[in-house]
C-alpha positions in Angstrom: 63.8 59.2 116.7 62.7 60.9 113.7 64.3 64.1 114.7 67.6 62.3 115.6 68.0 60.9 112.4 67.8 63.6 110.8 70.2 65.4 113.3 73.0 62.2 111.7 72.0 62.9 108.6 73.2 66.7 109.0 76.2 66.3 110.9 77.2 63.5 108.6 76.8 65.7 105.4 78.7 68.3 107.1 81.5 66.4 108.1 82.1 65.2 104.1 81.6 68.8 103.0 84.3 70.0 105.6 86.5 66.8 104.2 85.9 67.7 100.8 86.9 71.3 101.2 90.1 70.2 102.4 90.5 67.6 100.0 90.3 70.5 97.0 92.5 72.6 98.8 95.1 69.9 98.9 94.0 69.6 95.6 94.7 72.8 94.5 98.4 72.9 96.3 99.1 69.9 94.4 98.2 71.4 91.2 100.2 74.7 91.8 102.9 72.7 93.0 103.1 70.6 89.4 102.4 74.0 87.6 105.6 75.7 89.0 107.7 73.1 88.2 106.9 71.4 84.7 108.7 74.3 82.9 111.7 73.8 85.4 111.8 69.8 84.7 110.6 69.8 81.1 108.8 68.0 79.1 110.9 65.6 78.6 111.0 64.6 81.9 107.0 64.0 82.4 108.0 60.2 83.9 109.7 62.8 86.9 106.7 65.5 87.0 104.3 62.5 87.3 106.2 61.1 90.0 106.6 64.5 91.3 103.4 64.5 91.6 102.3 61.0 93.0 104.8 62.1 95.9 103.4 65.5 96.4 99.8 63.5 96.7 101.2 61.1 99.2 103.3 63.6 101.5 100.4 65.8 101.7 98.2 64.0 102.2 99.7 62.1 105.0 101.0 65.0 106.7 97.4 67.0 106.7 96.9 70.3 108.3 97.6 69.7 111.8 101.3 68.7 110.9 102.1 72.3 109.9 102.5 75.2 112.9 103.4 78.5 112.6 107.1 80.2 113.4 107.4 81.4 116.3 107.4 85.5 116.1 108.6 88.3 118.3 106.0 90.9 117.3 106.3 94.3 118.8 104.0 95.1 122.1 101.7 97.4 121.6 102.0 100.3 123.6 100.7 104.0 123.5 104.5 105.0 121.4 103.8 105.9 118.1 104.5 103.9 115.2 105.4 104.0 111.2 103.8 101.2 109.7 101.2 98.8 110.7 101.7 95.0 108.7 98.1 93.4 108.7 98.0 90.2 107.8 96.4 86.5 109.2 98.2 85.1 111.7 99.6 82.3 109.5 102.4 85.0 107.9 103.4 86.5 111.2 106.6 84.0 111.2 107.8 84.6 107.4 107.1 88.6 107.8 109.3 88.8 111.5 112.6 89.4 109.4 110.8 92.3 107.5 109.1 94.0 110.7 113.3 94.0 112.1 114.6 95.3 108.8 112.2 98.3 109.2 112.6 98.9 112.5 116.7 98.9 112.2 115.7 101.5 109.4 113.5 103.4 112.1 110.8 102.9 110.4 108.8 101.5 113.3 106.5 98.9 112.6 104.3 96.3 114.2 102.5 93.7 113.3 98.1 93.2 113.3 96.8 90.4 112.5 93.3 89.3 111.0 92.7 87.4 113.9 93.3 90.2 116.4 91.5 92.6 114.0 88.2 90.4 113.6 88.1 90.0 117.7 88.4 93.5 118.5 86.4 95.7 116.2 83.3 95.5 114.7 82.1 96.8 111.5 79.5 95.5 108.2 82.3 93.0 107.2 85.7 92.0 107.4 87.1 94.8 105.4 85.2 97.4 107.5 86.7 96.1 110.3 89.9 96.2 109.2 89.1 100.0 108.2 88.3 101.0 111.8 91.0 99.4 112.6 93.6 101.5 110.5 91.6 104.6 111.8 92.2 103.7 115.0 96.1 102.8 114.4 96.3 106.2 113.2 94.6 108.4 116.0 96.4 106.4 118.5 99.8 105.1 117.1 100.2 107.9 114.1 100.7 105.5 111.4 101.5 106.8 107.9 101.9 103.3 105.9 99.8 100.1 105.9 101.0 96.9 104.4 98.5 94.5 103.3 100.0 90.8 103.2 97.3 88.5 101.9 95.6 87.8 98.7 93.1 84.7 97.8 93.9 81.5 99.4 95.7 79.5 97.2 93.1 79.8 93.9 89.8 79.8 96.3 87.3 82.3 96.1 88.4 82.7 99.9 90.7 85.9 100.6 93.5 86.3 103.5 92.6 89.6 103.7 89.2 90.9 102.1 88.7 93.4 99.3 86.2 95.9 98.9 83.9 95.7 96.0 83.2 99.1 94.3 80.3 98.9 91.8 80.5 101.4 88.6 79.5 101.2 85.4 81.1 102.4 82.6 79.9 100.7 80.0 82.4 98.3 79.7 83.0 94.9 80.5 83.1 95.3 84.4 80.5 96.9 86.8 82.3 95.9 89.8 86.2 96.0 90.8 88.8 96.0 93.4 89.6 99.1 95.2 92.1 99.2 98.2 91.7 103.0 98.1 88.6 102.2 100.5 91.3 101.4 102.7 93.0 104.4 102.7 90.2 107.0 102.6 89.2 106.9 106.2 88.3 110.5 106.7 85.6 112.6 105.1 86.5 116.3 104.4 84.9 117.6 107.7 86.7 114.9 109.7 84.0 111.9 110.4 84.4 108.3 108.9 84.3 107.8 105.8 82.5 104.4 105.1 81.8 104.6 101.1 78.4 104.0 102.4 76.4 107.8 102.2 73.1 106.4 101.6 72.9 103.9 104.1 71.8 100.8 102.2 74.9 98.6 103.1 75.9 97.7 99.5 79.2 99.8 99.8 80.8 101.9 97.4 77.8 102.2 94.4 78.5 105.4 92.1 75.2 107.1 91.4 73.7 106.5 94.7 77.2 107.0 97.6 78.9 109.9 97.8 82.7 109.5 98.1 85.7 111.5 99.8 87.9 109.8 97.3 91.7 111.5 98.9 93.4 108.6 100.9 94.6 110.0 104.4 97.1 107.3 104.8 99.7 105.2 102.4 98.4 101.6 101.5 99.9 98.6 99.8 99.3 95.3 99.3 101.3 91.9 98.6 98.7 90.0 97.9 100.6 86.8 98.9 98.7 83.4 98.3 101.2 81.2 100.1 103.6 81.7 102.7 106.3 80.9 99.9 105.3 84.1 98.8 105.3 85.8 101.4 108.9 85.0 102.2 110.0 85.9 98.8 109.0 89.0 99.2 110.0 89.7 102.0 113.3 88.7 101.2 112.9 90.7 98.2 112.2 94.1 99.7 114.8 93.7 102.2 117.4 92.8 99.4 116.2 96.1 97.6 116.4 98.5 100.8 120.1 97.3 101.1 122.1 96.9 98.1 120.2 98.9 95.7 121.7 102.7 97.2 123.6 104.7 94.1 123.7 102.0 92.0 124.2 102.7 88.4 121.4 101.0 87.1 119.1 102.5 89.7 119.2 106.1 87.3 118.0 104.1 84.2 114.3 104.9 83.3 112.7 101.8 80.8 109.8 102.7 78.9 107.7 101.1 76.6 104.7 101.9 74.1 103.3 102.1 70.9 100.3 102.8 69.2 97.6 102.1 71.7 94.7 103.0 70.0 95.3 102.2 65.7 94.1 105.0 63.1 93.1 107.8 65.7 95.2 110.3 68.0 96.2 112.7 65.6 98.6 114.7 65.6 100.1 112.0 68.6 99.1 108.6 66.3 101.2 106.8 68.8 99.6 107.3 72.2 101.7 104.8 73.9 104.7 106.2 73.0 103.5 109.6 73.8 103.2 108.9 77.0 106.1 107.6 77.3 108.1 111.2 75.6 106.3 113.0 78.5 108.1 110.7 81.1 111.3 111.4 79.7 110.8 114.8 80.0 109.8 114.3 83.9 112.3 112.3 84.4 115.2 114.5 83.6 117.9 113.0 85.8 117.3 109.6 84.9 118.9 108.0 81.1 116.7 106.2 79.3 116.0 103.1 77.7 113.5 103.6 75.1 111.3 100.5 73.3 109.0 102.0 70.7 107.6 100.6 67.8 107.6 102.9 65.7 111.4 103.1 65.6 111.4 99.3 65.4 112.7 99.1 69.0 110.2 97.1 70.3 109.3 94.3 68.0 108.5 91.5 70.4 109.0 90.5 73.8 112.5 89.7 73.1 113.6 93.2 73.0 111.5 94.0 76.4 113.2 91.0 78.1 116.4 92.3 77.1 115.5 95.9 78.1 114.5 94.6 81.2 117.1 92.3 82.2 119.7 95.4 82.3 117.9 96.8 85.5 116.1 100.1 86.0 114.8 102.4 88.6 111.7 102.7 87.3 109.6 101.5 84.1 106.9 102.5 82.4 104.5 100.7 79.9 101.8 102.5 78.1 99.6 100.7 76.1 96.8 98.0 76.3 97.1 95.2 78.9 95.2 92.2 80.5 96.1 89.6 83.2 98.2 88.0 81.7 99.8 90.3 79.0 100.7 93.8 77.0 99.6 94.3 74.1 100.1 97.2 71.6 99.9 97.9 67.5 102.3 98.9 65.2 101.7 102.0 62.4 100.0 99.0 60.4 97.9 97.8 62.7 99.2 94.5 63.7 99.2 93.7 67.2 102.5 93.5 69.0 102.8 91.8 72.6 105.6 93.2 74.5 105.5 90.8 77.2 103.1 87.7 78.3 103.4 86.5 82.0 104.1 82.9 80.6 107.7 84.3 79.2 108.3 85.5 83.1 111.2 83.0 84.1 113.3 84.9 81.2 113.3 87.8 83.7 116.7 88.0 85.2 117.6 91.3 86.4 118.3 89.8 90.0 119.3 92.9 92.2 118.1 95.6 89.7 114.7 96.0 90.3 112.3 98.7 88.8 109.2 99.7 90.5 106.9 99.5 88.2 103.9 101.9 86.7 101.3 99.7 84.6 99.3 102.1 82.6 97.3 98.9 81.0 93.8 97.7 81.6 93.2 94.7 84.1 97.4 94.2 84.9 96.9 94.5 88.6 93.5 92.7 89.0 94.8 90.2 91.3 91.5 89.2 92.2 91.8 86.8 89.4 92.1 82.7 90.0 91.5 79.8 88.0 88.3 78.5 89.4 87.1 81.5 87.9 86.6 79.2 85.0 83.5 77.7 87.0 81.9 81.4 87.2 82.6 81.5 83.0 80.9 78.3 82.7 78.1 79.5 84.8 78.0 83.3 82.7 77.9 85.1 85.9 78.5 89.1 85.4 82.0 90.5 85.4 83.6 87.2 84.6 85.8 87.1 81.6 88.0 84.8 80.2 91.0 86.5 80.8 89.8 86.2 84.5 91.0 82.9 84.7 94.5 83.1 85.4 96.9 82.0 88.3 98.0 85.9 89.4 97.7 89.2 87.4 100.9 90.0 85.8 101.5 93.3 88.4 101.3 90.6 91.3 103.8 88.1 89.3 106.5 90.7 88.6 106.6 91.9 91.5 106.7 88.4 93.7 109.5 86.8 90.9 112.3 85.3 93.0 115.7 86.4 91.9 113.7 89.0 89.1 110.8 91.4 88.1 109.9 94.4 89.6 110.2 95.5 93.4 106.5 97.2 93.3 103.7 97.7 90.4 101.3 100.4 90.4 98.6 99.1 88.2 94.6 99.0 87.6 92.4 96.2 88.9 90.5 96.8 85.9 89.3 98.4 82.5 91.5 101.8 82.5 90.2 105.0 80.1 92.5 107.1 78.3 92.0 110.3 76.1 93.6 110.6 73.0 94.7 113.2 70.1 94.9 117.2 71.0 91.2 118.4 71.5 92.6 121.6 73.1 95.1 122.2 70.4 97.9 123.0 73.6 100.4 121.0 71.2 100.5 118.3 74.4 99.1 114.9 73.8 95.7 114.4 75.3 96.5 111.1 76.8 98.8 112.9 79.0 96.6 115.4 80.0 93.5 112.8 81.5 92.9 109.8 83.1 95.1 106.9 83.4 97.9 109.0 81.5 97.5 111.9 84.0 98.0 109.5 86.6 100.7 107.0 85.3 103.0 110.7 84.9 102.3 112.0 87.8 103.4 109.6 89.7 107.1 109.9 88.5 106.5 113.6 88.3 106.0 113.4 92.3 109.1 111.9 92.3 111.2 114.0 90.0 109.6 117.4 91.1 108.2 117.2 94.9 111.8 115.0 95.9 109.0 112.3 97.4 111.1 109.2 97.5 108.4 106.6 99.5 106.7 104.6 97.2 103.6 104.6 99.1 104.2 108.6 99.6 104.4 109.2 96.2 101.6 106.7 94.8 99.3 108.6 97.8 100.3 111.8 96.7 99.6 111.4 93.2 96.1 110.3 94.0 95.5 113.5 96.2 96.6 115.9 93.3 94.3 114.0 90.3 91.8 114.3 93.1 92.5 118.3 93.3 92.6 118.5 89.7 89.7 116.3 87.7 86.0 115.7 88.8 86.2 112.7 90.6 83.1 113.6 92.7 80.3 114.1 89.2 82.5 112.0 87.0 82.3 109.0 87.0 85.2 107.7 84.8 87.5 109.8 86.5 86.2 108.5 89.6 87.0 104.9 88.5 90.8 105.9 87.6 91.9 106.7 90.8 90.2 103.6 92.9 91.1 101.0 90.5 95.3 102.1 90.4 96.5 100.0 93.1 100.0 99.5 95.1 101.1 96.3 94.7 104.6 96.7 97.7 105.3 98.0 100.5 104.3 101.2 100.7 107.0 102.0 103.3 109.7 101.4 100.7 112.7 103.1 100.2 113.1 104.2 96.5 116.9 103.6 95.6 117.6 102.0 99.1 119.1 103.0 102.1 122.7 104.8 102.8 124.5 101.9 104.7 
């Protein structure tokens, strides 16, 4: 009787911890709901966001989970053809990503869809993400895949994830021991062939530098939307079709924005100005493109006015060189006082519908879109690699890229603390900064571009991480390491730079 108590007792406690769960998540959509749309209604109008609100409780809450059901979608069979692009993604997106899987196919750029669910039934592996690495390894022994899209970030602003990240752990003396890297994806093979699982020593913590040996050169493009919502999902969706087919030889499509200043205040002689050293080199990669140039030392970039303004006139690509977090840029001017070129919460004065850059992020942290607000309970705790700045809504990679109607149509951005070199050590009269690390990287990305003719984003992004590979010692250095698994593809790696001929 004893025993059977005790049984109630359980299932009881576990039926209010499964109720609560549900109630925070509702929770949570109610709060992002109101967050969206009190700069829309104004202050002003707080007697309509409260209401808003009430309304948003009720519905909800009434309606529960069971009201909602998924579209219904025509994926592709499966069958021994061979295949472009594999979308993986949970089964919940399958509906909202059906009118991008036809887009690409009617661009033969053949393309099914995987989901999660399918994924986690069918292979088996040390977690979630493992399994969805043997999964792309098989997709490309049998189906010849060359892109994978990734739809699927956190849940809402849980800790839980739509489609799991892998954890690298380095130190490097800064703030962060551990970060994002979807590169694990994307490095399947080892040089002689076999698997490549991050995990040379055998001890199951995957991807520790001092103790795991990595291949580091990604066999296969990856990007990743990671979409929190199926709102999002359908904007970008929308989004990258709208890109593909109206951007081809448009006039602002040849414009090149960039942006710096002095990154790094009283050092980098003779280049004081690392930023904006940087930024000189991309012009001179970028020799077809004309260019819109925001520096401060020529008092072009002052505040985020001028880089809203900059922006709003379109571009094919842009570049920012300079320090960064989540949320923000921020660079110095030849005194020393900070400047902030752009802060996510200016984002709605982004209007450069239909002219949409893709977007290289040489700034710490600006595509760590691992971050969420409940990180603010791992602050309060003082768990490690927890910072302030880690308690945000999206990184501000994640929310150009998914702006509705604005932004960029890709980012290419670190998950965390980036290193760069400054001054001219090796007196070759080129600035150091341009020559190492994240500014190697950041250039020669457009330099694959504008030199190899590579005009697939996730080509180019892949490529440029095979040639820093060739070049630096990622292998016994462990900073150099670092650069090239925290610079991520936030897109669609299958995207057409400058759109289709229709």
């Amino acid at each position: 009787m004893k025993n059977e108590k005790n049984i109630l007792k359980i299932y009881t406690l576990s039926y209010f911890m499964i109720k609560f769960y549900y109630f925070v998540q509702l929770l949570n959509d109610i709060f992002l709901i109101f967050y969206y749309n009190i700069e829309l209604l104004g202050r002003k109008n707080m007697k309509k966001i409260m209401i808003f609100l009430i309304i948003g409780i009720l519905v909800l809450g009434g309606i529960g989970v069971g009201a909602f059901s998924i579209k219904k979608t025509n994926t592709l069979s499966i069958s021994s053809d061979k295949y472009d692009m594999v979308i993986i993604a949970p089964k919940i997106f399958s509906g909202a990503l059906q009118p991008l899987i036809n887009h690409k196919n009617s661009h033969d750029v053949k393309t099914f869809l995987k989901t999660t669910e399918e994924i986690y039934s069918k292979y088996t592996g040390r977690d979630s993400a493992e399994q969805i690495k043997y999964f792309i390894k098989d997709a490309i022994e049998t189906y010849g895949i060359q892109y994978v899209l990734l739809v699927g970030g956190h849940k809402g602003q849980s800790f839980l994830w739509y489609i799991p990240v892998r954890i690298v752990h380095l130190d490097d003396g800064a703030r962060y021991t551990e970060y994002v890297s979807d590169l694990y994806y994307a490095d399947i093979y080892r040089e002689d062939g076999s698997y490549e699982d991050w995990n040379s020593n055998g001890d199951d913590v995957i991807g520790e530098w001092g103790k795991d040996t990595f291949d580091l050169k990604p066999d296969i493009a990856v990007g990743r939307v990671p979409c929190r919502t199926t709102k999002e999902v359908d904007m970008i969706v929308n989004k990258i079709i709208e890109y593909e087919t109206m951007s081809f030889d448009e006039s602002w499509f040849h414009q090149l924005l960039i942006a710096g200043g002095d990154s790094i205040p009283n050092s980098g002689a003779p280049f004081p100005y690392e930023g904006e050293a940087v930024c000189n080199e991309a012009i001179a990669i970028m020799k077809d493109f004309s260019v819109r140039k925001l520096f401060v030392s020529d008092l072009s970039l002052m505040d985020s006015s001028d880089f809203i303004a900059a922006w709003n006139q379109g571009s094919g690509f842009s570049l920012y060189s300079g320090r960064a977090g989540p949320s923000s840029f921020l660079t110095y001017d030849s005194n020393g006082n900070p400047v902030t070129p752009f802060d996510v919460k200016e984002i709605g004065q982004l209007q450069n519908k239909g002219k949409y850059p893709v977007f290289i992020i040489q700034g710490c942290l600006s595509g760590k879109f691992d971050v969420t607000i409940l990180n603010v309970m791992k602050w309060l705790l003082k768990q490690p690699n927890i910072q302030t700045s880690d308690i945000a809504f999206d990184c501000i990679g994640w929310d150009m890229v998914k702006l509705q109607n604005g932004g960029a149509i890709a980012a290419i951005a670190p998950t965390s603390q980036c290193w760069v070199e400054s001054g001219d050590k090796d007196k070759n009269g080129i600035p150091d900064i341009a020559e190492s690390l994240s500014g190697f990287l950041a250039l020669e990305f457009l330099r694959v571009y504008a030199d190899e003719g590579i005009h697939t984003l996730g080509t180019m992004y892949m490529k440029a991480i095979q040639n820093y590979v060739s070049v630096f010692p990622v292998h016994s250095n462990k900073i150099d390491c670092k650069t090239i698994q925290e610079f991520g593809l936030i897109g669609d790696p299958s995207l057409k730079i400058g759109g289709y001929y229709l």
